[in-house]
N, C-alpha and C positions, 0 to 999 in steps of 0.2 A: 716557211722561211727558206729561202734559196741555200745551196752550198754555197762554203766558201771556197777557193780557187785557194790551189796548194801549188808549187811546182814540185816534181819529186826531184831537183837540188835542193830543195829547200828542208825536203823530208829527209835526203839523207842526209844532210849537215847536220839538222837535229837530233837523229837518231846518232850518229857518232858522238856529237856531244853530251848527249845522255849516257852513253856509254862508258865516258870518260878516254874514248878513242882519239879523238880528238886535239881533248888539251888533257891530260894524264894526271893522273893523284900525285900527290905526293907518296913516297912509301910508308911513311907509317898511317896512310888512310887507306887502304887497299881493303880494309872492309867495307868502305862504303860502295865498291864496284861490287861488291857481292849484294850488299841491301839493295840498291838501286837497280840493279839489273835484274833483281826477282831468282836469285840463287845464279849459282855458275857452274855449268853437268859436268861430274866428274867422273864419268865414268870410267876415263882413263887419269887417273891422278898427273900425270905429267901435263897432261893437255888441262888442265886446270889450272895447274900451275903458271902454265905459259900463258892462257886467257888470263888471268890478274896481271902477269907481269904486262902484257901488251895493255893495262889500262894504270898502270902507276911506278912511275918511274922507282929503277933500281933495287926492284924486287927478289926477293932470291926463296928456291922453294922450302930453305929452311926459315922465311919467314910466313908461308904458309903451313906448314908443320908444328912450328910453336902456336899460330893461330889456334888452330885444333886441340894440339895432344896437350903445350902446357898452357895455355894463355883462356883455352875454351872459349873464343871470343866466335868460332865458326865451330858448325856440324858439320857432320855429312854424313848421310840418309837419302833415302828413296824421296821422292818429290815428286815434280811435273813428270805425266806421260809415265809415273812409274821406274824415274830410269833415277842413277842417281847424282846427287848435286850437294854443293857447299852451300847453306842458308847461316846467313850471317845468329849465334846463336839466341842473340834478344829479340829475334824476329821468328823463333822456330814456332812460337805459341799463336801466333796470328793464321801460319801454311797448317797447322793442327786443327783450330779451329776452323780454318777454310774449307777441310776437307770434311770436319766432322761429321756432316750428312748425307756423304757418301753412302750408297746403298750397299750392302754387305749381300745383297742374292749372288752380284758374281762371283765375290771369296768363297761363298758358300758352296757354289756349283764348282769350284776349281777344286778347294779339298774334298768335295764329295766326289769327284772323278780319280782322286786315289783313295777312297778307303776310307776317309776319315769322313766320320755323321756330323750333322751340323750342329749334337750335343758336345761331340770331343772338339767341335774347331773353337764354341764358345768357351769352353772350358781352358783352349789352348789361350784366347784372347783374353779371359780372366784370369790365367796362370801367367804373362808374361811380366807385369807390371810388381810380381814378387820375384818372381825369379831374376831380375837384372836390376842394381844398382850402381853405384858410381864406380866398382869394381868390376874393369873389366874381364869378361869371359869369354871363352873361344864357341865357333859355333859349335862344335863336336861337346863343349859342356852344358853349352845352353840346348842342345838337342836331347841330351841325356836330362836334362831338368826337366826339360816339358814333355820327355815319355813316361818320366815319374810323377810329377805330379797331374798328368791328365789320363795316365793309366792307357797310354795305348805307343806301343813300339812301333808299327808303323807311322803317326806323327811325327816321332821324334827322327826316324830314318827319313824322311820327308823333307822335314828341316833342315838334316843338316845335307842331304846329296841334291836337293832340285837347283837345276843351275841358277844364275840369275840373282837368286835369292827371292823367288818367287813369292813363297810361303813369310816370308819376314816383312812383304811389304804393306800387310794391312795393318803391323805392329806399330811399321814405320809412321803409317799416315795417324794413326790412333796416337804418336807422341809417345810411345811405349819404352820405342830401340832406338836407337843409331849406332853408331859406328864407333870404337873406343879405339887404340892405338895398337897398332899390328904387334903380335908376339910371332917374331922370325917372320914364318911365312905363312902363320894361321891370323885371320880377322877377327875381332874380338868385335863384343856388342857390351850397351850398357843403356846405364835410364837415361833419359835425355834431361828429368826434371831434374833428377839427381844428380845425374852428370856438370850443370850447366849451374845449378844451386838456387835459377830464380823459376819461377814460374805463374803469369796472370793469364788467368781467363780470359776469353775476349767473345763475346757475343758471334754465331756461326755467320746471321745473314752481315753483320757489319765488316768484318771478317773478309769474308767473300766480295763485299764491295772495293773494301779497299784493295783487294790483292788485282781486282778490274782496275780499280786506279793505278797503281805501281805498274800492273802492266801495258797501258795506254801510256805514260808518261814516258817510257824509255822503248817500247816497241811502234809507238802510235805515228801516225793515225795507224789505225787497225779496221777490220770489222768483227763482228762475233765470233764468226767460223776463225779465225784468225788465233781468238782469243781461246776457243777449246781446243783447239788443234794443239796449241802450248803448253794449256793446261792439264787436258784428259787423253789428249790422242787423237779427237774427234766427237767423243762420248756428249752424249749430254746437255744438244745445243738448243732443246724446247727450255731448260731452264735455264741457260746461259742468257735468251732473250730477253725473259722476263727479270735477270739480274738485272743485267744494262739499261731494262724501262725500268728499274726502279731509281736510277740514278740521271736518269735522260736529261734533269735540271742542269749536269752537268757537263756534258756533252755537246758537242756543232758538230754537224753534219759537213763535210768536205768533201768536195772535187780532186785528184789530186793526178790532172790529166786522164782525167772522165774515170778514174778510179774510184769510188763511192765507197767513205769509211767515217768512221768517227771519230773525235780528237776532244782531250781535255779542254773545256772553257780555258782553263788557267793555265794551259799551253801554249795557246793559240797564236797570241802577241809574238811569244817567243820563236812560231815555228814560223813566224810571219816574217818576221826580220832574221833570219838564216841568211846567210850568202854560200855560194858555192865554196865548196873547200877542194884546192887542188893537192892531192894530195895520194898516199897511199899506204895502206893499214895493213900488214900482214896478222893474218890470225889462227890460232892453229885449230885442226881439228875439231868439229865439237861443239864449237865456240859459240854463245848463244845470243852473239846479232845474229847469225845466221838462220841460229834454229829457233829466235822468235819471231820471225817473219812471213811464215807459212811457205809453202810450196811452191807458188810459184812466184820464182824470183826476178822473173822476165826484167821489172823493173829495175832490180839489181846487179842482176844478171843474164846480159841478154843469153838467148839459148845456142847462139851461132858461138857463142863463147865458150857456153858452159863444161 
């Protein structure tokens, strides 16, 4: 079967409208720019702030704040690429189970590069999920926790000095930690289940399909590289393939001015009928139409521009 013929006006109308760039939430729906756009990186909390307000009108970052600390409606924790992001929080269980069969050799060779044997890193990974509950704690406590209960002080100095928060983020994907509400100027952590109060299962490989769906629906079309590049960095794209064949029924093959990518059946119509939007979107830093689009943004952005 042929592609089908896309123009890229057409794709970025739809990708703005996906975005809620476009035509903007209302403010008290500014979780759903977070559920729909597949989390929103917050690595610098302001610039997060300001990617929500650019997607629902009259936003203020004391209502991302309440979000969080009272309302617990959003997380934020380690995610895509490892870096960190706000995931809307009745969807944390779905990016848990996504990840769940993530291969632990790399954690393994990272702690073993300082010190710590891949008996004390298990130990660390079945010590975390007692040591943090809906009370939160400072990393300097929670480091002094897990060099007592796994018996080894360098883990615990580990924890609390590697920049990044390196060592916290296999916690992070496992659904262990996130993020609880700053005291002064130290980051506190907590249980995410307990934190959040609800928590379902959800099957890894289905999981995994759908987080491909959500992200074709507001990044798409896409191609695969496209789609790990978002999600692992690049990691992992002999089984990124075989996701996407397992779901290929739903899928079309697109042209999109001799670009060759894939797009949701139940998109299609919509991305068909797009008109050009004159228009322009300021977005700050970070921002993750940018950073779900892959590298080269020619298309987006010519490079005489860039």
């Amino acid at each position: 079967m042929a592609s089908i013929s896309l123009s890229w006006n057409q794709v970025h109308a739809w990708r703005l409208s996906q975005h809620y760039l476009s035509v903007r939430l209302r403010r008290q729906e500014f979780i759903r720019a977070v559920a729909d756009s597949g989390g929103i990186q917050a690595q610098v909390a302001s610039a997060a702030e300001l990617a929500l307000w650019a997607r629902a009108n009259d936003l203020t970052p004391q209502d991302v704040q309440s979000a969080l600390w009272q309302e617990r409606t959003l997380i934020k924790t380690w995610a895509m690429r490892g870096t960190l992001h706000l995931i809307a929080a009745s969807e944390l269980p779905l990016y848990v189970a996504a990840r769940s069969q993530h291969d632990p050799i790399s954690w393994i060779k990272y702690f073993t590069y300082y010190g710590v044997t891949q008996v004390q890193y298990e130990a660390f990974i079945a010590a975390a999920p007692q040591i943090l509950s809906n009370e939160p704690i400072t990393r300097e406590q929670f480091a002094d926790a897990v060099a007592e209960h796994v018996g080894s002080a360098e883990l615990g100095q580990l924890v609390l000095t590697k920049g990044w928060g390196t060592p916290l983020k296999p916690l992070a994907w496992r659904g262990d930690l996130c993020f609880g509400p700053n005291q002064g100027r130290n980051v506190t952590f907590v249980n995410p289940s307990q934190w959040v109060g609800t928590w379902q299962s959800i099957d890894p490989q289905l999981a995994r399909q759908e987080i491909v769906r959500r992200y074709l629906r507001v990044y798409g079309p896409a191609t695969v590289e496209d789609f790990v590049r978002w999600w692992d960095g690049g990691s992992g794209i002999m089984a990124t393939r075989k996701l996407f064949l397992s779901i290929k029924d739903e899928l079309v093959d697109v042209d999109v001015e001799g670009w060759q990518a894939v797009a949701l059946r139940t998109s299609l119509e919509q991305l068909q009928e797009r008109e050009t939007i004159q228009s322009v979107h300021l977005l700050p830093l970070f921002d993750v139409y940018t950073l779900g689009l892959g590298r080269d943004l020619e298309s987006l952005l010519p490079k005489a521009y860039k």
